[in-house]
Backbone as a ProteinNet text record, in pm:
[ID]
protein_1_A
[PRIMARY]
XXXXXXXXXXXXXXXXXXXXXXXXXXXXXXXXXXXXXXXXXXXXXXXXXXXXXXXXXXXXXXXXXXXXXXXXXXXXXXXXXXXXXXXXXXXXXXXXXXXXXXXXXXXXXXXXXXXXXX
[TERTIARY]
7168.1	7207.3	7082.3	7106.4	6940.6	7005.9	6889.4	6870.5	6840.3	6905.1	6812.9	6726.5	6644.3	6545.3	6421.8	6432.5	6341.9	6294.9	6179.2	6127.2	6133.5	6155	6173.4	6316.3	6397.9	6434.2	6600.4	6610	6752.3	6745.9	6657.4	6680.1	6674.2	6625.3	6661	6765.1	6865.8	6977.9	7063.7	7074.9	7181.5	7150.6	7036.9	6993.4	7029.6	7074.5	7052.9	7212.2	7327.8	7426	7464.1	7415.2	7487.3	7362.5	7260.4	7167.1	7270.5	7303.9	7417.6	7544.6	7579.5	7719.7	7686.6	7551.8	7573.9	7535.1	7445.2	7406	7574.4	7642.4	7749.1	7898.8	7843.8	7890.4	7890	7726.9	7659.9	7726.6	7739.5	7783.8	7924.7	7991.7	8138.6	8156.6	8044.5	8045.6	8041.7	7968.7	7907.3	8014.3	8129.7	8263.4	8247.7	8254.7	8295.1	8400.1	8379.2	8435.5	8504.6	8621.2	8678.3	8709.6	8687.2	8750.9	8683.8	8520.8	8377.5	8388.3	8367.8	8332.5	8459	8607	8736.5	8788.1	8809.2	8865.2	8970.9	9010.5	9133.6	9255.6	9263.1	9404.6	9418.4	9282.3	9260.7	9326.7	9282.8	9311.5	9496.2	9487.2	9653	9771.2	9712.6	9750.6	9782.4	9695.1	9632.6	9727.9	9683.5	9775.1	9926.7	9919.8	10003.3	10139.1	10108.7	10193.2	10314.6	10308.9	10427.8	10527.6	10521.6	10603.9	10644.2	10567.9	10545.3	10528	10648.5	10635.5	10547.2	10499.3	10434.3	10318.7	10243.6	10181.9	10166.3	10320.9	10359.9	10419.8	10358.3	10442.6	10386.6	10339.5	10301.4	10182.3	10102	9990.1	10118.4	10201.7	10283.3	10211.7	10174.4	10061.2	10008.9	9968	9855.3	9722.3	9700.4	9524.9	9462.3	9385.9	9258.6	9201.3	9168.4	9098	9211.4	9336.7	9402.1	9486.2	9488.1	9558	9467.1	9358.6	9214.3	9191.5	9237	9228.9	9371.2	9474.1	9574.5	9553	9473.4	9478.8	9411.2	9279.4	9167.4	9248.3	9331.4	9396	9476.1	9545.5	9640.6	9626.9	9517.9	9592.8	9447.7	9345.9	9206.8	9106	9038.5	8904.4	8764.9	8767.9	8609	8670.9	8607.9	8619.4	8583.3	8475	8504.2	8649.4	8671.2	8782.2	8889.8	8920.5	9042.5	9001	8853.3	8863	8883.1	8837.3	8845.5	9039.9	9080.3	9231.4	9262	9283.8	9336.2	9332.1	9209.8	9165.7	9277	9259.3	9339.1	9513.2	9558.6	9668.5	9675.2	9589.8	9617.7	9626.7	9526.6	9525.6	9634.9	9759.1	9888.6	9938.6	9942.7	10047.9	10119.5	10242.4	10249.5	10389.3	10417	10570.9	10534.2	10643.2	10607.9	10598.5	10566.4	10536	10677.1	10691	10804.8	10812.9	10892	10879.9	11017.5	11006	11159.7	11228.8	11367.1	11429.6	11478.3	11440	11516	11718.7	11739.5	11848.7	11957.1	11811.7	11852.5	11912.5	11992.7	12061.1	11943	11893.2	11846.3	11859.6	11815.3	11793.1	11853.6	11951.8	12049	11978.7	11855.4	11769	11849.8	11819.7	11878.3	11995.2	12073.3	12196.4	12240.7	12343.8	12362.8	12439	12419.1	12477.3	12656.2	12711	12833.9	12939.6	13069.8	13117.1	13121.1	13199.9	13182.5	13345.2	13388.8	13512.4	13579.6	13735.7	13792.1	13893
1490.4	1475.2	1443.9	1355.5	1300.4	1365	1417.3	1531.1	1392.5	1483.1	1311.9	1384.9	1470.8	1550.4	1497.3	1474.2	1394.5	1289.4	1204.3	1114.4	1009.2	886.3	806.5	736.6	663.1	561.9	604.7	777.8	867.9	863.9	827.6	842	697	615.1	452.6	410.9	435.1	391.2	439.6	564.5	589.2	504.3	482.3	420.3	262.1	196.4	68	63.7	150.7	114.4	95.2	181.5	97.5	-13.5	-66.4	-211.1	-300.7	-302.2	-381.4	-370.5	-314.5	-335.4	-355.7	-329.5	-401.8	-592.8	-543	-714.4	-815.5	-709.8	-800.4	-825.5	-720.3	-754	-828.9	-857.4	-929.2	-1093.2	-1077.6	-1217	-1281	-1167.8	-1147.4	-1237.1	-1140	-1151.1	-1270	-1362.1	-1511.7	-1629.7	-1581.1	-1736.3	-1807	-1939.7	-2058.8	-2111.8	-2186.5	-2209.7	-2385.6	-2351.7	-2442.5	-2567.8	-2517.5	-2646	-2729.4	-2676.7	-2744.3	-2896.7	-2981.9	-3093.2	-3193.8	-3147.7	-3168.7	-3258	-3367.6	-3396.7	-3341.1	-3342.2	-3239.9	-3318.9	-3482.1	-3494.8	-3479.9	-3419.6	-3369	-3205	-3126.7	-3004.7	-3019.6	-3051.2	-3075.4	-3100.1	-3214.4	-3235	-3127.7	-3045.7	-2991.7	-2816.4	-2776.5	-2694.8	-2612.8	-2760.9	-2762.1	-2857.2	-2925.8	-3074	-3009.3	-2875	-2813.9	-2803.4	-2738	-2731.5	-2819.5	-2890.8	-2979.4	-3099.7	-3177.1	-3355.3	-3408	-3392.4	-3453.4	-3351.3	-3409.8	-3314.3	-3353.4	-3422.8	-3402.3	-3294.5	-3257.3	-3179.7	-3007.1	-3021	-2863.9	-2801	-2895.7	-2809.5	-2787	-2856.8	-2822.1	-2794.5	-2820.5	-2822.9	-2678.1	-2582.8	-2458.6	-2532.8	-2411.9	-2459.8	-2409.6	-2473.9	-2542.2	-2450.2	-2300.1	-2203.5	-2132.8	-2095.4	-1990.7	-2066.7	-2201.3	-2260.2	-2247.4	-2272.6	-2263.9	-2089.7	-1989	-1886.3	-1856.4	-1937.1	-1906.8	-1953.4	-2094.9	-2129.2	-2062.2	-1988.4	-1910	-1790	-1713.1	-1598	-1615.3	-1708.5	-1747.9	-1900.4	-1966.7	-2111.9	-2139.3	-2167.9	-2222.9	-2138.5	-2150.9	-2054.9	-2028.8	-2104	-2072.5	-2134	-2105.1	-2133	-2239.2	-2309.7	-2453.8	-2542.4	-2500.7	-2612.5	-2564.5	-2435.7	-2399	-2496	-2502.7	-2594.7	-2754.8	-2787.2	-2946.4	-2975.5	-2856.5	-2876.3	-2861.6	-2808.8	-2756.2	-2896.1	-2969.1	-3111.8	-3212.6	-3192.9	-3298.6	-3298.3	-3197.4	-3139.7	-3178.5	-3143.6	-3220.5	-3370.2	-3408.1	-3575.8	-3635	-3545.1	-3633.5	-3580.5	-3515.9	-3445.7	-3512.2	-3584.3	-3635.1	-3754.9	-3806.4	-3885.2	-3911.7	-3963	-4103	-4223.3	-4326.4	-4419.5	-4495.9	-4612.8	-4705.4	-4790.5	-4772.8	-4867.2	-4965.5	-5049.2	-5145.3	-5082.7	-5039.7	-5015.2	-5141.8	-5148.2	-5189.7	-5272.6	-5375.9	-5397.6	-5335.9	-5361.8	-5334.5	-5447.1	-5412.8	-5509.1	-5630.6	-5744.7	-5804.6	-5760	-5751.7	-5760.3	-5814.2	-5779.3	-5893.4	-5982.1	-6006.3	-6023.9	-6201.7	-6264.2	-6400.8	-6398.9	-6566.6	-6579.3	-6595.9	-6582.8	-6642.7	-6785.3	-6841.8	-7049.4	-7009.2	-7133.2	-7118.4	-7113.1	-7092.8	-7076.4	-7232.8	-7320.1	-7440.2	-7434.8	-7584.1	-7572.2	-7632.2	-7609.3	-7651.1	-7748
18355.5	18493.3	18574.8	18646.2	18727.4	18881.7	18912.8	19041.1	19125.2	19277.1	19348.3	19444.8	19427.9	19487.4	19418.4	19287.6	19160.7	19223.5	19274.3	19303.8	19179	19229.5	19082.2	19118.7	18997.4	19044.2	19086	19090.3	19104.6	19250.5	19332.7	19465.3	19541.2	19455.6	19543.3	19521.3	19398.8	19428	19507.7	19546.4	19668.8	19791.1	19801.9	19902.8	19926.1	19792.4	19793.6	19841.8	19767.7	19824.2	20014.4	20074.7	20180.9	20252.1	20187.1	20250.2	20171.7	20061.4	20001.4	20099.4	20159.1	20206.3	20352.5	20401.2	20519.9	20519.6	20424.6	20385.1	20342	20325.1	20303.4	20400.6	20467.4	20629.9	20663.1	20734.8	20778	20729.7	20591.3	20589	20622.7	20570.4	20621.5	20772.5	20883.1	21009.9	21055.9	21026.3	21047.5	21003.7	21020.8	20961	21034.9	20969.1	20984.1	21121.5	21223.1	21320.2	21272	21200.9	21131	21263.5	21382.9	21496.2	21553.7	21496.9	21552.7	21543.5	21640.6	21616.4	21585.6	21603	21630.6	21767.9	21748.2	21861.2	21935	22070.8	22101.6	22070.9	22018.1	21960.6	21841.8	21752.9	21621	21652.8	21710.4	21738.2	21717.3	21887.5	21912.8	21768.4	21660.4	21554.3	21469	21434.4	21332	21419.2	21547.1	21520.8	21627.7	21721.6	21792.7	21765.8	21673	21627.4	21545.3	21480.8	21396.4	21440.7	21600.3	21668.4	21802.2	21866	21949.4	21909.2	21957.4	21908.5	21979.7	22109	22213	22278.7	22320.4	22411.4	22545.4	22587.7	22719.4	22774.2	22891	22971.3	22924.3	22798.2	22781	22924.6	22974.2	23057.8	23209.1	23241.7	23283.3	23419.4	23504.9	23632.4	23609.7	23545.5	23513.7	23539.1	23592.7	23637.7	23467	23455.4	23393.5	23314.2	23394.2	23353.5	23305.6	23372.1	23294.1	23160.2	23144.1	23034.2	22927.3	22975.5	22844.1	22767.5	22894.3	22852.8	22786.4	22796.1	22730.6	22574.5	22594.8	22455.8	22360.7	22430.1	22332.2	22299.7	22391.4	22290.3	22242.5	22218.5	22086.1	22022.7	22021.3	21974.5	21914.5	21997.8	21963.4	21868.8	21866.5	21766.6	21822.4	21915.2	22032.6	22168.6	22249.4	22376.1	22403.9	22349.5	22355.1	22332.8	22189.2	22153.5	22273.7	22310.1	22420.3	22541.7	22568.1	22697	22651	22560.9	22504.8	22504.4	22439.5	22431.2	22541.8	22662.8	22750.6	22865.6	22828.2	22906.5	22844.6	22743.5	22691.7	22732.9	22704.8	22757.7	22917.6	22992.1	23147.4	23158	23076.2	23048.1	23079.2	22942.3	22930.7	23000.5	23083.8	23152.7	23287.2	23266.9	23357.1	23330.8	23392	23350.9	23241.4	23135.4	23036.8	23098.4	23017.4	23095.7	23060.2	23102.7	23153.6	23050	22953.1	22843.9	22849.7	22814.9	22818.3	22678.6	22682.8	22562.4	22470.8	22348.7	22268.7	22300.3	22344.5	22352.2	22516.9	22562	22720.9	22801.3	22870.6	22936.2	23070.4	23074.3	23168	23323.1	23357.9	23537.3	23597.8	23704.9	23772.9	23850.9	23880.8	23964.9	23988.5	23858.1	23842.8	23831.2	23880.5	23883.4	23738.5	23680.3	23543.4	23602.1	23505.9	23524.9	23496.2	23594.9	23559.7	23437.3	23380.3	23234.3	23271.6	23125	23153.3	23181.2	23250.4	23242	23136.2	23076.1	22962.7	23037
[MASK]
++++++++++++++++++++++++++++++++++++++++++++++++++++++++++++++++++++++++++++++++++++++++++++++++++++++++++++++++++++++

């Protein structure tokens, strides 16, 4: 049985266990900010797109600061990407734009020419 009052190598190992477990904290602590360097229609994609077809209309006129703080406690991963997203989101925010449909009826604007007669 090794005493750990004994000078020698019975008393550095108790010691080593917890520099080992904070050293491995430590690394634990330091993750990866997977959203770095993400564009915000990369973001938007990646983890707003599952549920949201568009990212119209979501900033919904919210000011700026409390939408960004909405996005950092549930959506973003740093406070950057919440403000990069939160910009982008105002960007679109706003009618769609005016597209001509597919198989839309012409403009009465012009006369149509007469039928012919039979």
């Amino acid at each position: 049985m090794i005493s750990l009052f004994r000078p020698g190598r019975g008393l550095i190992a108790p010691l080593m266990i917890p520099a080992a477990a904070a050293a491995l904290t430590a690394t634990i602590a330091s993750a990866q900010n997977l959203d770095a360097g993400k564009s915000p229609e990369r973001l938007f994609a990646d983890g707003c797109a599952t549920c949201h077809r568009s990212p119209r209309g979501l900033a919904k006129g919210r000011f700026s600061l409390t939408l960004s703080w909405f996005l950092k406690d549930h959506y973003a991963t740093s406070s950057d990407s919440a403000k990069a997203l939160a910009a982008y989101l105002e960007s679109v925010d706003g009618p769609p734009p005016a597209a001509a449909k597919p198989g839309a009826k012409p403009s009465k604007s012009a006369p149509r020419p007469p039928k012919p007669v039979q």
